[in-house]
Backbone as a printed PyTorch tensor [residue, N CA C, xyz], in Angstrom:
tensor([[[  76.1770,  -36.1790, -161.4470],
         [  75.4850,  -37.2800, -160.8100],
         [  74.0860,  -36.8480, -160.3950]],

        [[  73.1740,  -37.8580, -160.2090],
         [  71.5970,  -37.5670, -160.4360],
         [  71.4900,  -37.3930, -158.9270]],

        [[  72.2710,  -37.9800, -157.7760],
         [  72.7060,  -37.8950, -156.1270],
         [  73.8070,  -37.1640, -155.9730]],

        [[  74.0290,  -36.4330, -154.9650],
         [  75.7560,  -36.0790, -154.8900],
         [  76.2800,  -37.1010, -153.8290]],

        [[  77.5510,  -37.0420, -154.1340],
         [  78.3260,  -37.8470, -153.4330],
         [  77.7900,  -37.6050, -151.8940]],

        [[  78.0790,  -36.0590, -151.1470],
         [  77.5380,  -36.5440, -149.9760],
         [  76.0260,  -37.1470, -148.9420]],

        [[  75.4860,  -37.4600, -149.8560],
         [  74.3180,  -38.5550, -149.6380],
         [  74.0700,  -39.4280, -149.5460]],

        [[  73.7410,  -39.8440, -148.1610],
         [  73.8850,  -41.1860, -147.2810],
         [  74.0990,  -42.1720, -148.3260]],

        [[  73.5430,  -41.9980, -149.2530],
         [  72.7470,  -43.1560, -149.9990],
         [  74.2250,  -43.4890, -150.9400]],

        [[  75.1000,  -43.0000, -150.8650],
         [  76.6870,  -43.0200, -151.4150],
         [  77.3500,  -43.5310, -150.7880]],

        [[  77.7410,  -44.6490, -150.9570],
         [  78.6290,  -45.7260, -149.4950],
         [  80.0610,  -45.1110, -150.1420]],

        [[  80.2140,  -45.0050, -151.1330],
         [  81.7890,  -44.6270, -151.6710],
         [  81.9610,  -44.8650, -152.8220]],

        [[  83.3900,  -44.6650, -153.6710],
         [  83.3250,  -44.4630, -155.0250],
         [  83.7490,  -45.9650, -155.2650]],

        [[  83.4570,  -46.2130, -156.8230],
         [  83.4780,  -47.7040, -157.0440],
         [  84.8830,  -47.4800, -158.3670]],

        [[  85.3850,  -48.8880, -158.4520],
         [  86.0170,  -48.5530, -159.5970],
         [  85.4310,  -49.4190, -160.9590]],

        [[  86.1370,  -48.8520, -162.3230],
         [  85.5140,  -49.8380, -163.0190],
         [  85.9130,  -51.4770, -163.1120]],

        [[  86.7090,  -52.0730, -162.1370],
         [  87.2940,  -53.3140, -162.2720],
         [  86.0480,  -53.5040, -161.5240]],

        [[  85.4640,  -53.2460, -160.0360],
         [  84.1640,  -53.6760, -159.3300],
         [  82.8300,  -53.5420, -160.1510]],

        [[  82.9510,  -52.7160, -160.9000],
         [  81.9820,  -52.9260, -162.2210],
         [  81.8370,  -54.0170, -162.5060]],

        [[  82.9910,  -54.0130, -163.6110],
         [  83.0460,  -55.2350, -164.4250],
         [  83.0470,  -56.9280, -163.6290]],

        [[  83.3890,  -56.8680, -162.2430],
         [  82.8980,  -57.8220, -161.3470],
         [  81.8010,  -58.1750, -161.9250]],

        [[  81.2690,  -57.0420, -161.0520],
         [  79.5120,  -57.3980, -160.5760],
         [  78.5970,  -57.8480, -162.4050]],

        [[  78.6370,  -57.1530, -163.6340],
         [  78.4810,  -57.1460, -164.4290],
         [  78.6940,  -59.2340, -164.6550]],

        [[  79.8460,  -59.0490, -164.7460],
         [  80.0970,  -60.7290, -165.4270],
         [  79.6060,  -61.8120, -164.5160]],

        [[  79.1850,  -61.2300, -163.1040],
         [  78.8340,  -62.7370, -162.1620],
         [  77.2610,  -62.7060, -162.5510]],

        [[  76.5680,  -61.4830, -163.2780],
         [  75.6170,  -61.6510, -163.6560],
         [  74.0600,  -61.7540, -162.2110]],

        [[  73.1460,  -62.4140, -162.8780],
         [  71.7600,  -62.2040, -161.6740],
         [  71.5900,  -61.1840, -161.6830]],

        [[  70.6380,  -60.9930, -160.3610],
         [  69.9360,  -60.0160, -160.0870],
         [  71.3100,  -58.5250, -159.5740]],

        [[  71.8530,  -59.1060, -158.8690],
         [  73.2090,  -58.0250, -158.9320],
         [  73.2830,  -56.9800, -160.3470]],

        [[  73.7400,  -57.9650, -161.5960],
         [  73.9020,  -57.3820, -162.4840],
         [  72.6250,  -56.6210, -163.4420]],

        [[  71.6080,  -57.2970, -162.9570],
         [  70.6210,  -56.5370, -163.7160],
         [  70.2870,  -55.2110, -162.6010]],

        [[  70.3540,  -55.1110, -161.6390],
         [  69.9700,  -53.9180, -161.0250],
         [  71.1360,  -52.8070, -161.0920]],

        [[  72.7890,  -53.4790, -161.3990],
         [  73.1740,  -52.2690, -161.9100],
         [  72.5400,  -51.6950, -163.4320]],

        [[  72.7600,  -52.4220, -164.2040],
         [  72.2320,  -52.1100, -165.4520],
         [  70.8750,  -51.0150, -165.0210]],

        [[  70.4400,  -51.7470, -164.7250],
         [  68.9510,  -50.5360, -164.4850],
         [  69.6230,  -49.3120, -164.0030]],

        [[  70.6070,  -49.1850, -162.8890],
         [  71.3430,  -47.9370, -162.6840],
         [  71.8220,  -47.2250, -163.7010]],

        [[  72.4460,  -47.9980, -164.4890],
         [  73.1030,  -47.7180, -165.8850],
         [  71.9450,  -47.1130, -166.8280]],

        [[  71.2050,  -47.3530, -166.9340],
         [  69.9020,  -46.9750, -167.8530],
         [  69.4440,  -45.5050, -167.0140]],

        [[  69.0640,  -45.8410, -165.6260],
         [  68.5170,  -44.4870, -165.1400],
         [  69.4290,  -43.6080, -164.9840]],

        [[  70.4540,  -43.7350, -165.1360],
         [  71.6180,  -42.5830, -164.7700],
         [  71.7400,  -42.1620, -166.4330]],

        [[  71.8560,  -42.5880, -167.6100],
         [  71.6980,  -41.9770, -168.4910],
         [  70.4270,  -41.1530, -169.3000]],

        [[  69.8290,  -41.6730, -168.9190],
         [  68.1930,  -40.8220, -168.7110],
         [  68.0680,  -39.6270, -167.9300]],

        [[  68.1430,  -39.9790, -166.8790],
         [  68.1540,  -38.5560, -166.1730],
         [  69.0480,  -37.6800, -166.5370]],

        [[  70.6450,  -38.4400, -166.9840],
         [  71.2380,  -37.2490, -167.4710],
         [  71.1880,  -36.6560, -168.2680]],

        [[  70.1810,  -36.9420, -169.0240],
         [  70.0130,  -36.1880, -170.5890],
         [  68.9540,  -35.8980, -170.1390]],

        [[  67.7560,  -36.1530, -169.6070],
         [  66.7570,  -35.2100, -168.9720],
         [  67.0420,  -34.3450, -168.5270]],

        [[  67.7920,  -33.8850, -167.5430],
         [  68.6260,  -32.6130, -166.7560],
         [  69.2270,  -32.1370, -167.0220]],

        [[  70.2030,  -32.4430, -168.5490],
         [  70.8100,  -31.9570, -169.0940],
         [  72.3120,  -31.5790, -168.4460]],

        [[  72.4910,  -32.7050, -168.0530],
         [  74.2080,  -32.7620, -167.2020],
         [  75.1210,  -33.7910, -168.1170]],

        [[  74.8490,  -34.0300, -169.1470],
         [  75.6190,  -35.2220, -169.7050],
         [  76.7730,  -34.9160, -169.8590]],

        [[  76.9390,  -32.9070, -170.3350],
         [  78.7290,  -32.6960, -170.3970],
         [  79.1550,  -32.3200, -169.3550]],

        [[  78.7990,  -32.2290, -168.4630],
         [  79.4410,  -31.8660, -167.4340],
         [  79.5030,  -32.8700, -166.1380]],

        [[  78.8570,  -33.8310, -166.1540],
         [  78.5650,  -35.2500, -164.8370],
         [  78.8430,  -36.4150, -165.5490]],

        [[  79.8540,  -36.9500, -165.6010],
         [  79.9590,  -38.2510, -166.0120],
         [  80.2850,  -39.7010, -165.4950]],

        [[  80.3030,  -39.3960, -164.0520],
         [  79.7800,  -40.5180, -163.4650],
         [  78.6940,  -40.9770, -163.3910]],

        [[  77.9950,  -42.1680, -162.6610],
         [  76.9860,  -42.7880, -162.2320],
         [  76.9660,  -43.6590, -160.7920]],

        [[  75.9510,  -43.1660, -160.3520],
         [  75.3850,  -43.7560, -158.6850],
         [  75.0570,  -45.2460, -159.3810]],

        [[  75.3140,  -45.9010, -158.9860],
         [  75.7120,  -47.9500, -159.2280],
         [  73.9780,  -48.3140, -158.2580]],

        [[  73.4980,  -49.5230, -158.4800],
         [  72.6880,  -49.8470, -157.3930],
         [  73.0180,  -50.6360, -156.1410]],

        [[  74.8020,  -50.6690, -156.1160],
         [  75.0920,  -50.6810, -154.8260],
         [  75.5160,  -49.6390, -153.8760]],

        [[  75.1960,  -48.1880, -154.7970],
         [  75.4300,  -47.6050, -153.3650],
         [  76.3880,  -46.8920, -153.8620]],

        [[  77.6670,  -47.2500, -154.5910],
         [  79.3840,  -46.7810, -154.8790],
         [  78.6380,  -45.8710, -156.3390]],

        [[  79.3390,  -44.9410, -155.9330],
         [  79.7180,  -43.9000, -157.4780],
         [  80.5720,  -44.1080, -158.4100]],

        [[  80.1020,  -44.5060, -160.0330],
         [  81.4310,  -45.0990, -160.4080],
         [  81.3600,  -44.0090, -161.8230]],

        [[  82.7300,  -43.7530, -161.9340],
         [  83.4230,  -43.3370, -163.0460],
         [  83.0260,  -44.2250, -164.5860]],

        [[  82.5630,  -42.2900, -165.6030],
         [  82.3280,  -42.6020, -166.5640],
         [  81.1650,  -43.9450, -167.0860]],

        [[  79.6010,  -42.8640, -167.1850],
         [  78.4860,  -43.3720, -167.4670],
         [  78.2010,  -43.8730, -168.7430]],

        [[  78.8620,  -43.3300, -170.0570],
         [  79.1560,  -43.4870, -171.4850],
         [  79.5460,  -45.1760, -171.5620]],

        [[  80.7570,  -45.2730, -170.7940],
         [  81.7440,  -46.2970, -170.9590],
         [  80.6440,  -47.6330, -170.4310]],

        [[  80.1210,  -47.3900, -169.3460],
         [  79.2640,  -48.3850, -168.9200],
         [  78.0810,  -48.5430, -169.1160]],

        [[  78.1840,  -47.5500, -169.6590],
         [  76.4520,  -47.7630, -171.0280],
         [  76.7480,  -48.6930, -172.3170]],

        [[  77.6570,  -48.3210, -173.1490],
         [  78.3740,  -48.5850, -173.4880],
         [  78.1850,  -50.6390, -173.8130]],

        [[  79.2430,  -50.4160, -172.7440],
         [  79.7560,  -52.0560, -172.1890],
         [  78.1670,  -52.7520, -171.9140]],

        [[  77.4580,  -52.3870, -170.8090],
         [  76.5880,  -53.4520, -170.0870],
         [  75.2490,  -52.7960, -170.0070]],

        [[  74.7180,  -51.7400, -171.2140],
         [  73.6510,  -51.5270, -171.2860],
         [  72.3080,  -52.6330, -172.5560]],

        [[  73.4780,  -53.1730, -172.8920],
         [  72.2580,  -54.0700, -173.8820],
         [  72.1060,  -53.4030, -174.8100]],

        [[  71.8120,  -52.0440, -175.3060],
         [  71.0620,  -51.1990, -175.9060],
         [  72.2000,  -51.4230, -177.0290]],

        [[  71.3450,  -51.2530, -178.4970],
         [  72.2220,  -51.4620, -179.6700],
         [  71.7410,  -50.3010, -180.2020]],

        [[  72.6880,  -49.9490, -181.1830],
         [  71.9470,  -48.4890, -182.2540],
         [  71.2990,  -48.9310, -183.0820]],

        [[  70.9120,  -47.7170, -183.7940],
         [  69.9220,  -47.7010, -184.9400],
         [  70.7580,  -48.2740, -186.1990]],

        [[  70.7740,  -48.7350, -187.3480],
         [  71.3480,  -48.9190, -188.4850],
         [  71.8720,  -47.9730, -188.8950]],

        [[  71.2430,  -46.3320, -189.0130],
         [  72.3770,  -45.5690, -189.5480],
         [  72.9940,  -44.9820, -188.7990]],

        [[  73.1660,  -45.2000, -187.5130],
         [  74.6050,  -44.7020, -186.3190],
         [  75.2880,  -46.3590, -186.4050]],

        [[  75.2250,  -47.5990, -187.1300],
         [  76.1200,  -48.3120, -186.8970],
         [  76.7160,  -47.9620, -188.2970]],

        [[  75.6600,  -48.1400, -189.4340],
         [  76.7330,  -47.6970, -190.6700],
         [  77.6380,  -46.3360, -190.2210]],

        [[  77.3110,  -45.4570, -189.6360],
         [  78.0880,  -44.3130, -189.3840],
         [  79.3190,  -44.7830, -188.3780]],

        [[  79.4310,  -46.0330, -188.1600],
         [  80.2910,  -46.3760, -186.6940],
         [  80.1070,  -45.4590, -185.4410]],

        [[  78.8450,  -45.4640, -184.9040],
         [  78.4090,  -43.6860, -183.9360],
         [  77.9630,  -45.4760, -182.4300]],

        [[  78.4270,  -45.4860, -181.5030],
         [  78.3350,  -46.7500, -180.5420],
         [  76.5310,  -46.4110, -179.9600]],

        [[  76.2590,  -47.0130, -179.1200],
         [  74.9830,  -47.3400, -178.6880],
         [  74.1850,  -45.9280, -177.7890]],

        [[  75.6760,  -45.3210, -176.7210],
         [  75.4960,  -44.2400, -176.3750],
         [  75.2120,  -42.7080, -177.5080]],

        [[  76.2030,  -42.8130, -177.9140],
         [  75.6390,  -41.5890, -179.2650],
         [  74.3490,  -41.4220, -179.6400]],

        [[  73.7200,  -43.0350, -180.5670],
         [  72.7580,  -43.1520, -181.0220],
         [  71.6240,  -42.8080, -179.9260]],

        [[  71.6970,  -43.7340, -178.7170],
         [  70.1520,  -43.6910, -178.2760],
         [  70.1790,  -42.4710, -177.4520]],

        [[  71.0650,  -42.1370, -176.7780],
         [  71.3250,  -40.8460, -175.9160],
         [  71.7270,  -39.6590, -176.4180]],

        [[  72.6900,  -39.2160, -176.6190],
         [  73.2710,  -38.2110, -177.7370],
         [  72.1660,  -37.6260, -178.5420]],

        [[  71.7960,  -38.1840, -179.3160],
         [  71.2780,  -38.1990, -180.4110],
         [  69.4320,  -38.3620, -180.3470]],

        [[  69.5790,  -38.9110, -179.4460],
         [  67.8250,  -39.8340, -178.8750],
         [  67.3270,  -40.4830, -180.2300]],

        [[  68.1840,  -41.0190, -180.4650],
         [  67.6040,  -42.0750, -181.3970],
         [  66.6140,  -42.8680, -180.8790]],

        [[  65.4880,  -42.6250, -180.6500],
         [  64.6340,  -44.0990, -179.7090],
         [  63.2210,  -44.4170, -180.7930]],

        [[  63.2740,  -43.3680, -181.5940],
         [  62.0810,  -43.9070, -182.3460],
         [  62.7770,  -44.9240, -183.6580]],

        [[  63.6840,  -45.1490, -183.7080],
         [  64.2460,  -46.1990, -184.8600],
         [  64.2490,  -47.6290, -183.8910]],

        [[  64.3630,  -48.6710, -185.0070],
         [  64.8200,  -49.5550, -183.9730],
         [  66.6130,  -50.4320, -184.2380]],

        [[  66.6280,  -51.0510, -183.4540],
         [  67.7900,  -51.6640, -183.3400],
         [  68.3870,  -52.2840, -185.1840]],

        [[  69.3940,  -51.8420, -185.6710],
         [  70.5560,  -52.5030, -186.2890],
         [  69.5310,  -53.4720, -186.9020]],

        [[  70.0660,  -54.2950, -185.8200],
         [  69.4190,  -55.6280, -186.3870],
         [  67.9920,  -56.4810, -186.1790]],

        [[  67.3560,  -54.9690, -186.4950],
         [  65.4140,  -55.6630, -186.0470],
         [  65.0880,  -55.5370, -184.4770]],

        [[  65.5270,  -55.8130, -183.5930],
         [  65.5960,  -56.2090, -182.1540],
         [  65.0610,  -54.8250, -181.8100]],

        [[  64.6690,  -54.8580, -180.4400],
         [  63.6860,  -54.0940, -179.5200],
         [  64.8100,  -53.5860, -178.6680]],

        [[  65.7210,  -53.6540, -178.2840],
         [  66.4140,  -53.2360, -177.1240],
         [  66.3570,  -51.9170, -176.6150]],

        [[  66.0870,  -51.2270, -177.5610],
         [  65.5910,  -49.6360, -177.2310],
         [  64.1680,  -49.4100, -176.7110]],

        [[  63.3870,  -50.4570, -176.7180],
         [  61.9770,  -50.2960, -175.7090],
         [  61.9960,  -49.9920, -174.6400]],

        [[  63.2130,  -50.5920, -173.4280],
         [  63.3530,  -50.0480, -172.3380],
         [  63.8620,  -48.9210, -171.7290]],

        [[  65.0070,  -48.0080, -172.5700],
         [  64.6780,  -46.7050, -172.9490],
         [  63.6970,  -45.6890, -172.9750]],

        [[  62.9490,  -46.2480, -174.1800],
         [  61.5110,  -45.6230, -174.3340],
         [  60.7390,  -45.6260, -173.0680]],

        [[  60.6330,  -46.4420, -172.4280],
         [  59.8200,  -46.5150, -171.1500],
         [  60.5540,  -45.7310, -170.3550]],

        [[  61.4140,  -45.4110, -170.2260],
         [  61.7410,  -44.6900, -169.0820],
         [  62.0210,  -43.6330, -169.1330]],

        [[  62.3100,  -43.0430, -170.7890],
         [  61.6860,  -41.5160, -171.2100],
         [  60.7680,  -40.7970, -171.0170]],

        [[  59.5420,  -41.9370, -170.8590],
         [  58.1340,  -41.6330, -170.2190],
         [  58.0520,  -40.8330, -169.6960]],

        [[  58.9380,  -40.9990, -168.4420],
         [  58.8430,  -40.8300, -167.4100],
         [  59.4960,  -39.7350, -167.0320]],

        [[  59.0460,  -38.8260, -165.5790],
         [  59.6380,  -37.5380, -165.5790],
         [  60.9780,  -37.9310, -164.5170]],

        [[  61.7880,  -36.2850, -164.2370],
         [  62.7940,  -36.9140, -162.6690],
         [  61.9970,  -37.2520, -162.3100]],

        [[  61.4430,  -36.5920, -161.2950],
         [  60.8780,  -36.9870, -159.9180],
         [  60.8780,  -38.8950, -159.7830]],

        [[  60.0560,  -39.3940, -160.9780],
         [  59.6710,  -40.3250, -160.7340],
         [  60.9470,  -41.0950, -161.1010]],

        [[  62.1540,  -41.0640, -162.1340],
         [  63.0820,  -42.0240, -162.1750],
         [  64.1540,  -41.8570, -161.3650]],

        [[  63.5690,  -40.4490, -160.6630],
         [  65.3380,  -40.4970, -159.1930],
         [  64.7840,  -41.1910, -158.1160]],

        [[  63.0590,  -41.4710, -158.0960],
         [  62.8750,  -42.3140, -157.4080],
         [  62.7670,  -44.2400, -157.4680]],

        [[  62.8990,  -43.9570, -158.6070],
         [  63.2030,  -45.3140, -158.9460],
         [  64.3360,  -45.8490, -158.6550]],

        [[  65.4240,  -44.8300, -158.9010],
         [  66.8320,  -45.1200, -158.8000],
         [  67.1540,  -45.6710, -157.1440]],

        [[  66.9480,  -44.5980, -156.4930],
         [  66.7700,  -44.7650, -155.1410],
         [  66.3090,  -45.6880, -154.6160]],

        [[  65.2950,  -46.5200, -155.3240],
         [  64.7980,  -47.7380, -154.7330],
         [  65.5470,  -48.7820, -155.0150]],

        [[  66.7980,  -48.8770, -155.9050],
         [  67.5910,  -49.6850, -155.9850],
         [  68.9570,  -50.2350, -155.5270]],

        [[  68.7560,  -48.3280, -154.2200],
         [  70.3190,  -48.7080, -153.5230],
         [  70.2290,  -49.1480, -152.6500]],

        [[  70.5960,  -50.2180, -152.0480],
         [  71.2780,  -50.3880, -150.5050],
         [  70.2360,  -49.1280, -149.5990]],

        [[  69.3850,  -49.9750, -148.4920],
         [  68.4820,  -48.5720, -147.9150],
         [  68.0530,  -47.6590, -148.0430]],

        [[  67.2520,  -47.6190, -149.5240],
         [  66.4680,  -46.8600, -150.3070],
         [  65.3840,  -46.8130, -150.8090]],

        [[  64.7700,  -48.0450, -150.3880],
         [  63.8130,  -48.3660, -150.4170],
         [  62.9650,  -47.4480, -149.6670]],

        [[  62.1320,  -47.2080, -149.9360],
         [  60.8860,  -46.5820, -149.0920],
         [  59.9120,  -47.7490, -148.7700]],

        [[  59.5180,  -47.8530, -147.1580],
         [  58.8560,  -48.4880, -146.6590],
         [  57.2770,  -48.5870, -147.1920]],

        [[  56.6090,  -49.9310, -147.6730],
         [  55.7270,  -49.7150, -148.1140],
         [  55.4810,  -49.5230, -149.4610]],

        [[  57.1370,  -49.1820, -150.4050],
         [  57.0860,  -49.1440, -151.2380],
         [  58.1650,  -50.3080, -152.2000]]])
């Protein structure tokens, strides 16, 4: 995890049924996990914890089990054409693999927001992350 559990900023562990809640009621809820979902797989392949950390800090706060699976499910992100002819899922391709200079399967951009946040170093996407939990905001910011 890009936080450890004992940090304020960790209200408690989530499961994936409260996932999949928050995910299907959709809004702003669901897009700010997703963004969790995106920065927690970024950083983890930036830091190079992907085999060994496989949870993800949620942007409510709860730590939830298995970052793959919910990349996966509710990241948007599609593969490249030859990780779908290969049957290789969305995580392999764009993470695994960093497929980010191809584009999507089927023409589509979905890997742009990726790219943008590859940009970017930690420092700046654990602070991003942070600005999305429950009292994490930085004042002013």
């Amino acid at each position: 995890s890009v936080i450890p559990l004992s940090s304020p900023l960790v209200h408690r562990v989530g499961a994936q049924s409260e996932l999949h809640k928050i995910m299907k009621g959709g809004g702003r809820p669901a897009a700010r996990m997703r963004q969790s979902i995106l920065l927690g797989a970024v950083l983890g392949r930036k830091k190079g914890i992907l085999e060994t950390e496989s949870g993800f800090l949620g942007a409510d706060g709860r730590m939830y089990p298995d970052l793959r699976k919910a990349f996966g499910k509710y990241s948007v992100t599609k593969q490249c054409s030859l990780c779908k002819a290969r049957v290789q899922g969305n995580w392999y391709c764009r993470i695994t693999h960093g497929h980010l200079d191809k584009p999507d399967y089927d023409g589509g951009n979905s890997v742009d927001k990726l790219v943008e946040l590859f940009r970017h170093g930690v420092e700046e996407l654990e602070g991003r992350l942070r600005n999305l939990l429950p009292g994490g905001k930085k004042k002013g910011g």
